[in-house]
C-alpha positions in Angstrom: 0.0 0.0 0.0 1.4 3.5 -0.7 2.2 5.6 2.2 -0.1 8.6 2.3 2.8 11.4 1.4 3.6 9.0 -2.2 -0.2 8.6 -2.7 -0.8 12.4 -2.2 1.8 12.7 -5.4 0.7 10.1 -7.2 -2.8 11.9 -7.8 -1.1 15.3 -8.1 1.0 13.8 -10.8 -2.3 12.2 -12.5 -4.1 15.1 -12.2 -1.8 17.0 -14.0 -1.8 14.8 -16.8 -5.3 15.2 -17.5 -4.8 18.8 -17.0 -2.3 18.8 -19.9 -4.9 16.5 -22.5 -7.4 19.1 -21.3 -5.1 21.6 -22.6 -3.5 19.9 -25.7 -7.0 19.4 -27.4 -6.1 22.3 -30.0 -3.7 19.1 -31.1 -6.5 17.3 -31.7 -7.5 16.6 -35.6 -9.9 15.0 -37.8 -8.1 14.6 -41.5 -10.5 15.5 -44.0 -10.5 13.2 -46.9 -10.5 13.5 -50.6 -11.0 11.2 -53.5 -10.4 12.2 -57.2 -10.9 9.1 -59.6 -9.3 9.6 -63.0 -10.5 8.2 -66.3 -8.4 5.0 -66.2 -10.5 4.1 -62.9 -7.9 4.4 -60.6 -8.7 6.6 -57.4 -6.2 9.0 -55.8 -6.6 10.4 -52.3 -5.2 13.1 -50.1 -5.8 14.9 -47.0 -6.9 18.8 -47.0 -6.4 21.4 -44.5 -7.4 19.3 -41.0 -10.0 20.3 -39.0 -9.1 21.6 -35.7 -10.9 21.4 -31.9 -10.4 25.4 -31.3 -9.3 26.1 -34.9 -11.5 28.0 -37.2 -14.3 25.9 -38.1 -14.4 26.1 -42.3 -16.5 28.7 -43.8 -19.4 28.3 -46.5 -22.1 30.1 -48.3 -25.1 28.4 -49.4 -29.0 28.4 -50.3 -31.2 27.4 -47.4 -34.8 26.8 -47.1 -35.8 29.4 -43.8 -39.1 29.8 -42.8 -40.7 28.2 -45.8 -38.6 30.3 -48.1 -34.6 30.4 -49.9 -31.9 32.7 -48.6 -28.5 32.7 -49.0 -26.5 31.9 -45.5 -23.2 31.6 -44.7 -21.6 30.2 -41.1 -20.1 34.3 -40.6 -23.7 35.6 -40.2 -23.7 33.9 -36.9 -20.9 35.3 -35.4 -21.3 35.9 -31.8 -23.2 33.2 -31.4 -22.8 29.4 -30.5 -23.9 27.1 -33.8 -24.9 23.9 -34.0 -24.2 22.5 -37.6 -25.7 18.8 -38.2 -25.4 16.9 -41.3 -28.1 13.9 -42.6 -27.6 11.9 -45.8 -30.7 12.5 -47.4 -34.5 14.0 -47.6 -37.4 11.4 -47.9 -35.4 8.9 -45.6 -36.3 7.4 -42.4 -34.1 8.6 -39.4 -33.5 12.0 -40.9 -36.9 13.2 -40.4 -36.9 12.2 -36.6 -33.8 14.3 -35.7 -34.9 17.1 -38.3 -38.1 17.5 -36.3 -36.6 16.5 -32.6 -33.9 19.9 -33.1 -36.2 22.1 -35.1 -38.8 21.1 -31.8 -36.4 22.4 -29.3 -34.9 25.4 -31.2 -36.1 28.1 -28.8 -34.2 25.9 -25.9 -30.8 26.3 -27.6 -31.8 29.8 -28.6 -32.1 30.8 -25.4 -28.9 30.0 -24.7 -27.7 31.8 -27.7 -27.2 28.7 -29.4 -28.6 28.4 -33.2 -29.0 25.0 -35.0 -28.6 24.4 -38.6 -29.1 21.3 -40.6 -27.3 20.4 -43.8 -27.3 17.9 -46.3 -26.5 17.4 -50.5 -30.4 17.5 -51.5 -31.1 21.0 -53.5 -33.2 23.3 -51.4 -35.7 22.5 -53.8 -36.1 18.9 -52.5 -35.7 20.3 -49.0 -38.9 22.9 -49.6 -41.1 20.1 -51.1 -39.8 17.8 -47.7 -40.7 20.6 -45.9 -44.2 20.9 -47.5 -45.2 17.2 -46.7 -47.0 16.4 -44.2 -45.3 14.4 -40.9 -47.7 11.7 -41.2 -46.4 11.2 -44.7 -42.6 10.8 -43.6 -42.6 15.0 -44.3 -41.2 17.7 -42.1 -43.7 20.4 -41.8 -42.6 23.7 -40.5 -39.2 24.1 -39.6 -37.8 26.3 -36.7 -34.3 25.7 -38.1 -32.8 26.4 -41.5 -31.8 23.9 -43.7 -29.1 24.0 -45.8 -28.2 22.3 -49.6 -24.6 21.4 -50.3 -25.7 20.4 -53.4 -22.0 20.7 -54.8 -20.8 18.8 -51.9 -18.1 20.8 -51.0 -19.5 21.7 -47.7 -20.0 18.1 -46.4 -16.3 17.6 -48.1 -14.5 20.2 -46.0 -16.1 18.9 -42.8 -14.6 15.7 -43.5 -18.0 14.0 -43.7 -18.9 13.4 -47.3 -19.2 9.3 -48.3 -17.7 10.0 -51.8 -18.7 6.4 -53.3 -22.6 7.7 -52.3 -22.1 11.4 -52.7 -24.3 12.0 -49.3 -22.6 12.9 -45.6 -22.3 10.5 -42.7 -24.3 12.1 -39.6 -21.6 14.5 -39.0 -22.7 16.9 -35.8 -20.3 19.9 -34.9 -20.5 22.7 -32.3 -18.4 26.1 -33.1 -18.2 28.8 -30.7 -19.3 32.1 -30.4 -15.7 32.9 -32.2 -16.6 30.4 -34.8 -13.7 27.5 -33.2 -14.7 24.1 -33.6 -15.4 22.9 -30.0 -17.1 19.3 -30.8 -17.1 17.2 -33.2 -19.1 14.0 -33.8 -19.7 11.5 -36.4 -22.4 8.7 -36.6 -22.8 5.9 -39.6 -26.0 6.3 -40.9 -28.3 3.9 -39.1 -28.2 5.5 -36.0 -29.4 9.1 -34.6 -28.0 11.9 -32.2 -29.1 12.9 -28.8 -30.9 16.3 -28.9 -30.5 16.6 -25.1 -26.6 15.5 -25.2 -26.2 18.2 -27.7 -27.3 20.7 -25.7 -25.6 19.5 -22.4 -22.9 19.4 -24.7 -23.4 23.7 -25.6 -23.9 24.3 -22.2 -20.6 22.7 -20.9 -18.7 24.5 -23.2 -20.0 27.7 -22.5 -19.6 26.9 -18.8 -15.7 26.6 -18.9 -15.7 29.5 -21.4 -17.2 31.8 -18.8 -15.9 30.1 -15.7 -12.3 28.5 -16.6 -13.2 25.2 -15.2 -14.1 22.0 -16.4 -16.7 19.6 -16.8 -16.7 16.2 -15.6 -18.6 12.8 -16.9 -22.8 13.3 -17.2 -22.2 17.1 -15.9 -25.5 18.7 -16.2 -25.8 23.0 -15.1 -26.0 23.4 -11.7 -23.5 20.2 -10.5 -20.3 20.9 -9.7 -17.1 21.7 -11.8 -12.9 20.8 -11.8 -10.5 23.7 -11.4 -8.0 22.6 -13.8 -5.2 23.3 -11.7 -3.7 19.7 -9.3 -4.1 21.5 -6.1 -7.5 22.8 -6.5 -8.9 19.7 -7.7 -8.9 17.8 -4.7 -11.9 19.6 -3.3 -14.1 18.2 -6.6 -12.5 14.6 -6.1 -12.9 14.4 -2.2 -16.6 15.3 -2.2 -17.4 13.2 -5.2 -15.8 10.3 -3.6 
């Protein structure tokens, strides 16, 4: 058994570790890939630019459906704000609609927070207007609280690093950028599964938290609970009433 003094280091030592991952995540990258097949068949790929946690989240500009009718949005008319950005593979699917509706349902929650969403997939905003109009018993959206954008030349979904190329659709790609527009999250599902509306917004919330506070945020934190100071000293108070 360690004597009290060596065990006392021991966690000091640990705790900075995890202090230092906390603050190397600007290393942290996703490589975005891309694919150019020639004529002769044969496929050559390469990375871009990577994206970054706290890096610059890639700009666009893009026709949206909003409110029932198109406008032209780019990710730089939301500076100042926290942004949600979701991708889907396609309109007229069958999980797509569910987490369409469940974040367009709960918009006002992240708004009040100063958090918008925005969905996004390689359908024209034609095909997203005609979703739109159909009905939800029919597998339609209805009204939409959220905009939805068409990346109908792909390169949006590509520079997120979230664009199948064999399929020419995006993988459920989910990524939270800051009110500085830095990448913060990022989070990729295959396409048979669906995200957490809830988790994303725990998710906003925590990151606004340390922003404001300097702290940091422990497993299943929810606002209210208690933080870390991110510091090996200070940190004892979190562990020894937690344990």
């Amino acid at each position: 058994m360690l004597a009290s003094g060596t065990l006392t280091t021991e966690l000091y030592h640990r705790t900075g570790l995890l202090a230092a991952l906390w603050r190397a995540t600007a290393d942290l990258t996703m490589a975005v890939h891309v694919a150019h097949t020639y004529s002769n068949g044969q496929t050559i790929s390469f990375n871009k630019m990577p994206l970054q946690l706290t890096k610059p989240a890639p700009q666009f500009k893009t026709t949206a459906v909003v409110n029932g009718e198109f406008k032209d949005i780019s990710l730089s008319d939301y500076k100042g704000k926290y942004v949600v950005l979701f991708f889907y593979p396609l309109d007229f699917t069958f999980v797509c609609p569910t987490e369409i509706i469940a974040f367009s349902e709960r918009a006002d929650d992240f708004r009040k927070i100063n958090c918008e969403v925005v969905a996004a997939s390689t359908d024209s905003h034609f095909t997203h207007l005609a979703w739109i109009n159909t009905s939800r018993k029919q597998g339609g959206l209805g009204p939409m609280n959220i905009p939805i954008l068409s990346d109908k030349s792909h390169s949006i979904s590509r520079d997120y690093g979230v664009l199948n190329e064999e399929t020419g659709v995006p993988f459920r790609g989910l990524f939270i950028i800051d009110d500085k527009q830095n990448l913060r999250q990022i989070t990729v599902n295959d396409l048979p599964v669906g995200r957490s509306v809830d988790e994303t917004l725990r998710l906003v919330q925590a990151f606004q938290y340390t922003d404001k506070y300097g702290e940091v945020c422990p497993a299943n934190w929810q606002p209210g609970a208690k933080t870390i100071k991110p510091d090996t000293k200070a940190a004892q108070e979190y562990f020894v009433d937690a344990n």
